[in-house]
C-alpha positions as CSV (number, residue, x, y, z in Angstrom):
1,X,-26.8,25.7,6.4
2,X,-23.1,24.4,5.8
3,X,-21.8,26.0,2.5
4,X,-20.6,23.2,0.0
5,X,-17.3,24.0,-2.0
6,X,-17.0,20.5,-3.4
7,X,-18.8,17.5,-4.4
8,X,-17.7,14.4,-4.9
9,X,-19.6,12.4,-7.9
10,X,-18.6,8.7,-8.1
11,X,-19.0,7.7,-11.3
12,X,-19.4,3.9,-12.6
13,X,-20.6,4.6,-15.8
14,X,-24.5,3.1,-15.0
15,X,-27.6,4.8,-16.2
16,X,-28.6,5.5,-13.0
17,X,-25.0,7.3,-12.9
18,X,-25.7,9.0,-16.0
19,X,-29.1,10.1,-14.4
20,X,-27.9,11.8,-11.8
21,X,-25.6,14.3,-14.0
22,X,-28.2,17.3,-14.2
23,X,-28.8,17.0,-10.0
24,X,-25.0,17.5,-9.5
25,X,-25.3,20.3,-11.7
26,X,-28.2,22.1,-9.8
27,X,-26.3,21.5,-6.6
28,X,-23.3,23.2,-8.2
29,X,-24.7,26.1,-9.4
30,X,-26.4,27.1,-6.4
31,X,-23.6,26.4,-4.2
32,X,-20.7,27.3,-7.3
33,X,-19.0,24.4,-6.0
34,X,-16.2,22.4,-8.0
35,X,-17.3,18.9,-9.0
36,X,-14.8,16.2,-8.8
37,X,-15.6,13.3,-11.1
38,X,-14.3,9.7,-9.5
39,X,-14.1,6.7,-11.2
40,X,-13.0,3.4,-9.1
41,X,-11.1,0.2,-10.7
42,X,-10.5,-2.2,-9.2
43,X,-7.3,-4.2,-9.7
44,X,-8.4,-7.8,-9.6
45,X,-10.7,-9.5,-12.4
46,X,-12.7,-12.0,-10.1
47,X,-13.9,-15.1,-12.0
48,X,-16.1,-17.3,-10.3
49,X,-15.8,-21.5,-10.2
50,X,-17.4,-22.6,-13.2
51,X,-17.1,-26.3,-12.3
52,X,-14.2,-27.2,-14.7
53,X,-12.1,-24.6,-13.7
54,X,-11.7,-23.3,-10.1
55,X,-12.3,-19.8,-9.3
56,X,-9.5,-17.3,-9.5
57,X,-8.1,-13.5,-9.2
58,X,-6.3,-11.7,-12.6
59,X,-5.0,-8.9,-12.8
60,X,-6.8,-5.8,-15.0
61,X,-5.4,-5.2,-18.2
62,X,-3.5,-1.8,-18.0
63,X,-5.4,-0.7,-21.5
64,X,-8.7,-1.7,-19.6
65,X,-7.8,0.8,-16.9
66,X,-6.5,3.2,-19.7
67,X,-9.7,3.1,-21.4
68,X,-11.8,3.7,-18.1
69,X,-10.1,7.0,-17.9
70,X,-11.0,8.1,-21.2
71,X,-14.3,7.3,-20.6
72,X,-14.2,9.9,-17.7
73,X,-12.8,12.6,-19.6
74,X,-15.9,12.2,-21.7
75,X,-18.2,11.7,-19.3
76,X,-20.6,15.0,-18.7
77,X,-18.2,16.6,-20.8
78,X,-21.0,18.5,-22.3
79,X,-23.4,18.4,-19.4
80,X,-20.9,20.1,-16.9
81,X,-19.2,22.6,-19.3
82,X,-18.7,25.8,-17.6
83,X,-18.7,24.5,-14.2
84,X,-15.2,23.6,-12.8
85,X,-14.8,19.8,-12.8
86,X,-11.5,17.8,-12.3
87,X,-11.9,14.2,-13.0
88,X,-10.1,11.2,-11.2
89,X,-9.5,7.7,-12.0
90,X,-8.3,5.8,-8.9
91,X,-7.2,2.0,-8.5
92,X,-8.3,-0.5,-5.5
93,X,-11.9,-1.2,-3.1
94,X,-13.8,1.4,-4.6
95,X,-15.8,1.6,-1.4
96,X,-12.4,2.5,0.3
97,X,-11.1,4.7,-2.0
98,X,-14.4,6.8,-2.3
99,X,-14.6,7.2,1.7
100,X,-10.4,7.9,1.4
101,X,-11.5,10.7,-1.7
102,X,-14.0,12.5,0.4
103,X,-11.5,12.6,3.9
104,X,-9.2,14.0,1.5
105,X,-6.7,11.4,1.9
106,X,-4.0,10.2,-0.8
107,X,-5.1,7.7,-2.9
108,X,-3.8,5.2,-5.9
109,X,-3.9,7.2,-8.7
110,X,-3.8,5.7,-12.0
């Protein structure tokens, strides 16, 4: 069996997220492997045509993003004390930038 030295948790805030806090940990412990905590924004607020006004891109708010990375250094504070945890709030496709985390590649930190 291939030792594991890392895991990557993506983390979107969802109960089903949330859920899966106590697995990471088992995995962890076994294995003493650091946990890296990754939460996704994505830059652009979609809003869809509502029929009076025509669909269209914003920007995120910096605070929104600002207040998505305090919510990471919260999240599992408790739940993960003890184990070593770094937590990482990127910017962009969080599909990309969760396949670009795990290959180790740079990525748009915020």
């Amino acid at each position: 069996m291939l030792p594991i030295s890392r895991i990557l948790f993506p983390v979107d805030f969802s109960e089903s997220c949330t859920e899966m806090i106590p697995y990471v940990k088992v995995i962890a412990a076994e294995y003493k492997a650091e946990i890296t905590l990754l939460n996704v924004v994505d830059p652009l607020i979609r809003i869809p045509d509502t029929g009076v006004a025509p669909a269209a891109l914003l920007p995120q708010p910096r605070w929104l993003i600002s207040q998505e990375a305090e919510k990471l250094e919260s999240f599992g504070k408790e739940e993960l004390d003890g184990f070593p945890v770094r937590r990482l709030v990127y910017e962009g496709d969080p599909e990309m930038q969760i396949v670009a985390t795990a290959q180790g590649e740079k990525s748009q930190l915020v």
